[in-house]
KEKE-482002 format. One record per residue (C-alpha): residue in one letter; x, y, z; residue number from 1. Coordinates in nm, 4 decimals. Layout:
// KEKE-482002
+------+----------+----------+----------+-----+
: code :       xx :       yy :       zz : pos :
+------+----------+----------+----------+-----+
:    A :        X :        Y :        Z : NUM :
...
+------+----------+----------+----------+-----+
***
This chain:
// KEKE-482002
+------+----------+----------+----------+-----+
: code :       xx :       yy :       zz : pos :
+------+----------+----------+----------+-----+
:    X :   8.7772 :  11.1455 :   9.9781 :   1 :
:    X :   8.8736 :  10.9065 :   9.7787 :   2 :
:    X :   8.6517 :  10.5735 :   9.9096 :   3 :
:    X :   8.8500 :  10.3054 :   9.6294 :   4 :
:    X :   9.1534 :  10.3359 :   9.9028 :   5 :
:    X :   8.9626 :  10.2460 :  10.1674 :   6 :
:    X :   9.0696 :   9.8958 :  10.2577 :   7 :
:    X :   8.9080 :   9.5905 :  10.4595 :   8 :
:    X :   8.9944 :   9.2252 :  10.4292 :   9 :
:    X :   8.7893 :   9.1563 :  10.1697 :  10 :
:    X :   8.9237 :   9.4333 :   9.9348 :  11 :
:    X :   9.0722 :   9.3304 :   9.6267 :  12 :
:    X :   9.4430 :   9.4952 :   9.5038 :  13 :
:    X :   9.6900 :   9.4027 :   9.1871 :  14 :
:    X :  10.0250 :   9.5889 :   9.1339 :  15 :
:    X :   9.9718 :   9.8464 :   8.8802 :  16 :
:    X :  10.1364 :   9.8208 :   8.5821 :  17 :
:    X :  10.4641 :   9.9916 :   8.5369 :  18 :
:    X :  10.6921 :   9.8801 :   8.7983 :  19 :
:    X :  11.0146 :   9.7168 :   8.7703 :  20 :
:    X :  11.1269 :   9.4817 :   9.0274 :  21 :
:    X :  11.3972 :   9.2772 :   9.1481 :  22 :
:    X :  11.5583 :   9.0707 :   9.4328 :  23 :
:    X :  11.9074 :   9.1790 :   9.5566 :  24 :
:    X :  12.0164 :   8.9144 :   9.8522 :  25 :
:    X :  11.6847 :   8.8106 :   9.9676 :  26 :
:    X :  11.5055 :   9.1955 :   9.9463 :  27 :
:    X :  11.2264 :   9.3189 :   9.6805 :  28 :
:    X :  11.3740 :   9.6749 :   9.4791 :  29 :
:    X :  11.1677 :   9.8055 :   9.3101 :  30 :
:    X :  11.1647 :  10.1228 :   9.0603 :  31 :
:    X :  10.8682 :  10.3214 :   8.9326 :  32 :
:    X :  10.8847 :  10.3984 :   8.5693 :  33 :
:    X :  10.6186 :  10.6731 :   8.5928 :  34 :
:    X :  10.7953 :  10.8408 :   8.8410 :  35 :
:    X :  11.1163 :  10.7123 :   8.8829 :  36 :
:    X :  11.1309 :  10.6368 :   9.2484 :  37 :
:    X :  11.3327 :  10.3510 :   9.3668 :  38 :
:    X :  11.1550 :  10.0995 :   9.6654 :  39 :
:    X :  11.2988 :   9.8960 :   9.9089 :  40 :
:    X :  11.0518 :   9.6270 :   9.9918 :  41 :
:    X :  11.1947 :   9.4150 :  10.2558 :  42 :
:    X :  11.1643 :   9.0762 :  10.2787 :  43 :
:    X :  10.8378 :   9.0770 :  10.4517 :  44 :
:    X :  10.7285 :   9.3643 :  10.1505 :  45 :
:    X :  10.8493 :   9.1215 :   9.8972 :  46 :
:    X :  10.6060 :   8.8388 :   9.9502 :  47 :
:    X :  10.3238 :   9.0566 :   9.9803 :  48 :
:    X :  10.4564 :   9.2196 :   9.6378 :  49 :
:    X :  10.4572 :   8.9171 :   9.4684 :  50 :
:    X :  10.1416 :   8.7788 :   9.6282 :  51 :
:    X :  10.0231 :   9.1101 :   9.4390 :  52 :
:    X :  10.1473 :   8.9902 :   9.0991 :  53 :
:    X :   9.7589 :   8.8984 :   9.0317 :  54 :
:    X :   9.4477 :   9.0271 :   9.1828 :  55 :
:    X :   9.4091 :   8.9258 :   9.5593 :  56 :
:    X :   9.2227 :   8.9950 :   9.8573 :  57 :
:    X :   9.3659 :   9.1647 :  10.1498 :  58 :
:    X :   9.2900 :   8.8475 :  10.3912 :  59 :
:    X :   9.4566 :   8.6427 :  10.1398 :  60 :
:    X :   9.7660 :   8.8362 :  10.1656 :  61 :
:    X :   9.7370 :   8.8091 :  10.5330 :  62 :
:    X :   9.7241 :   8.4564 :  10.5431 :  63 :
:    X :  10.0571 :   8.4079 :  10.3482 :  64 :
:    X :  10.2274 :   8.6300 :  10.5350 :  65 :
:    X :  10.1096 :   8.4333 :  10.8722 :  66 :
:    X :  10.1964 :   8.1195 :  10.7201 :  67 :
:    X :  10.5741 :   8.2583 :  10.5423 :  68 :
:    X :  10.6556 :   8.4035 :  10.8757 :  69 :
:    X :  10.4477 :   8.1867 :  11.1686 :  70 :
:    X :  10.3342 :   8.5399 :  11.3069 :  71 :
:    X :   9.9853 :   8.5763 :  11.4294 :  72 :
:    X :   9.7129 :   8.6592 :  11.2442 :  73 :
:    X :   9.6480 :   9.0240 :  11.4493 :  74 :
:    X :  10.0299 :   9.0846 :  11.3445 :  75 :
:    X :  10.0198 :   8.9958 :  11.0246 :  76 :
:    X :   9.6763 :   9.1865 :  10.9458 :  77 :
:    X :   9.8541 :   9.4604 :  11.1208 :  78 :
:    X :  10.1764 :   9.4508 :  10.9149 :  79 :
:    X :   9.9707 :   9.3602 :  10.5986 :  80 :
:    X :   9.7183 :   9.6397 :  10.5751 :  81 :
:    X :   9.9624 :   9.8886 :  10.6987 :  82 :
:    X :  10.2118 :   9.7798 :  10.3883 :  83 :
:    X :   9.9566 :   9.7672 :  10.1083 :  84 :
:    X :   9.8042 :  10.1136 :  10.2390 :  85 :
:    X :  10.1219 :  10.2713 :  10.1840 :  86 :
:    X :  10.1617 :  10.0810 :   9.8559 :  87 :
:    X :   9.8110 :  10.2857 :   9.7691 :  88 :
:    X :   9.9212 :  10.5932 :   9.8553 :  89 :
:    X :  10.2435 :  10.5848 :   9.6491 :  90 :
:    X :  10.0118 :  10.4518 :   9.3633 :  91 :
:    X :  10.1743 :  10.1170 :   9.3010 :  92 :
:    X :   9.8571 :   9.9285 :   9.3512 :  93 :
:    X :   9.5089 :   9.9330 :   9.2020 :  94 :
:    X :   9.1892 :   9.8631 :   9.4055 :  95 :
:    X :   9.0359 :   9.6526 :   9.1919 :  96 :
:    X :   8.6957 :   9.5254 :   9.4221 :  97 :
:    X :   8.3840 :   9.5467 :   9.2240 :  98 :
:    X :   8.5369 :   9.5604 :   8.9154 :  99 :
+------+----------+----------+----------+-----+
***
């Protein structure tokens, strides 16, 4: 198992280098380069994309999505580490904690 995916508040992620993105009417696309997949962030996906242009803790994210979208904070954690999980598994964002 791979323990650098394993995420908590307090882990730190970046984008990883490579990506191309863009906004078309108010949503984050976003293509791959390495492997030429196309993305459809979302609004919501957006801001936490761009909130991922530099390196960032988890909670932080959270917080800017709570205060974007005036959700609570058990939504937004929920929402949050559910969105940059899946931006781990697809590889489009480093761990970078401890580093």
């Amino acid at each position: 198992m791979n323990t650098t995916n394993i995420l908590s508040l307090e882990t730190v992620l970046v984008q990883r280098e490579g990506n191309i993105a863009s906004d078309m009417d108010g949503e984050k696309v976003m293509l791959n380069v390495k492997n030429g997949k196309y993305y459809n962030l979302g609004e919501v996906g957006g801001e936490i994309w761009s909130a991922l242009a530099s390196p960032v803790t988890v909670r932080r994210i959270v917080e800017t999505i709570q205060e974007i979208f005036e959700v609570s904070a058990e939504l937004a954690e929920q929402d949050v580490v559910a969105f940059v999980q899946s931006l781990l598994d697809e590889d489009l964002v480093v761990n970078v904690s401890g580093s």
